[in-house]
C-alpha positions as CSV (number, residue, x, y, z in Angstrom):
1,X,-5.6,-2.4,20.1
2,X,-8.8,-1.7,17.8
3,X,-8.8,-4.4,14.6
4,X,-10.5,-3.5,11.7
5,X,-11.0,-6.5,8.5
6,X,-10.1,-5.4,5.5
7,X,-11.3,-6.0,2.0
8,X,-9.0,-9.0,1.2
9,X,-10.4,-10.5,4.6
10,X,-7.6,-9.9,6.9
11,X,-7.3,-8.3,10.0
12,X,-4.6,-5.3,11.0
13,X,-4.2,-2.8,13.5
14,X,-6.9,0.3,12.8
15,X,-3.9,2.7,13.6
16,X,-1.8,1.1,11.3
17,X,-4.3,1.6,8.5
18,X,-5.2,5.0,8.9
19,X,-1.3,6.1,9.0
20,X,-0.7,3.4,5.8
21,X,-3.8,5.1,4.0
22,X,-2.4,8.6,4.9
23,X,1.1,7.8,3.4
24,X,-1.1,6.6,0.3
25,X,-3.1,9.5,-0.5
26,X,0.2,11.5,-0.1
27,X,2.0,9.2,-2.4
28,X,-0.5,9.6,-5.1
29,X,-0.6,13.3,-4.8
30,X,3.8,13.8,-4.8
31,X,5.1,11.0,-6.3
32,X,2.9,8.8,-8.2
33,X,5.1,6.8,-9.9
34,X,6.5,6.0,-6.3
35,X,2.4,4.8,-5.6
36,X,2.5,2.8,-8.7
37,X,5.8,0.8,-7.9
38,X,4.4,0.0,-4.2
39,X,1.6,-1.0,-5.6
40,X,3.3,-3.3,-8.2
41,X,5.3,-4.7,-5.4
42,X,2.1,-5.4,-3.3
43,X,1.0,-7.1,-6.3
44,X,4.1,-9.4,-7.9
45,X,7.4,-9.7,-5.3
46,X,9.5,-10.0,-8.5
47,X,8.7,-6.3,-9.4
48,X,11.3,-3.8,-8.7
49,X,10.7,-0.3,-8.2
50,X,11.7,2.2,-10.9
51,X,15.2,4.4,-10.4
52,X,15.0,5.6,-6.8
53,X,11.6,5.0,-5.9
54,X,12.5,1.7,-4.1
55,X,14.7,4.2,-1.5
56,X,12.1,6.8,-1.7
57,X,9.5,4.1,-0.3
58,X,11.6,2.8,2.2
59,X,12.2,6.4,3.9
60,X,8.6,6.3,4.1
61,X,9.0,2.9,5.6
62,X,6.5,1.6,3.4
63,X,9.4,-0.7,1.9
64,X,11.5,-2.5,4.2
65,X,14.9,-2.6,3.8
66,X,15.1,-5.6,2.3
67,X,13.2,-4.1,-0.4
68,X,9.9,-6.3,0.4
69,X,6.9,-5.3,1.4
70,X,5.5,-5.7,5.1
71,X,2.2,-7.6,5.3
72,X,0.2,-5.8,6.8
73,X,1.5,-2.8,4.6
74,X,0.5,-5.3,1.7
75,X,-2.7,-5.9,3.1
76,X,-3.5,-2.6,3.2
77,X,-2.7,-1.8,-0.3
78,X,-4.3,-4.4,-1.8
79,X,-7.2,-3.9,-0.4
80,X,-7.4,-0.2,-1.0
81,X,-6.4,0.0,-4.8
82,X,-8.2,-1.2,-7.7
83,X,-7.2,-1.1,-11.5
84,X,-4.1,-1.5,-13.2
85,X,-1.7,1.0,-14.9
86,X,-2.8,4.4,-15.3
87,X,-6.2,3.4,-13.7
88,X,-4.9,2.7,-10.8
89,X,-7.7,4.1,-8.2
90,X,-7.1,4.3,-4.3
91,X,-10.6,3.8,-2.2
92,X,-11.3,2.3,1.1
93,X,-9.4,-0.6,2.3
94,X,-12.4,-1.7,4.6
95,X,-14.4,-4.7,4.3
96,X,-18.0,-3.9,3.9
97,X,-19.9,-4.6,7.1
98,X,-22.9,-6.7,7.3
């Protein structure tokens, strides 16, 4: 399996990311307050997802069931959103290469 690193310096599956950035851009386009509260969880474990949004993320198995999120899932996000709040922005999750 291709590797790819990523922006906080980890490594993940390329497949993985594609299909995590996919689900991403769709989050932010049809439910963004969904994008915001993975994003929150990516950021602070403590967070908890708004009303439903913590079941609407786990059907998308971006949530486990357990209501954490997966590392490499977390990886992903973190590298690929920057900002906070309403300026939350979602770019490329890649690490630039030398």
């Amino acid at each position: 399996m291709q590797t790819v690193t990523l922006k906080n310096g980890t490594e993940e599956v390329k497949s993985l990311v594609v299909v995590t950035m996919l689900s991403l851009r769709n989050l932010m386009t049809d439910n963004v307050t969904a994008f915001y509260d993975l994003v929150m969880v990516c950021r602070d474990s403590d967070y908890h997802p708004f009303e439903d949004n913590g079941d609407y993320l786990k059907a998308r198995s971006l949530l486990q069931d357990s209501g954490r999120v997966h590392e490499s899932i977390r990886n992903i996000v973190l590298s690929a959103v920057t900002g906070d709040d309403l300026d939350m922005e979602l770019g490329s999750p890649y690490a630039e290469q030398a």
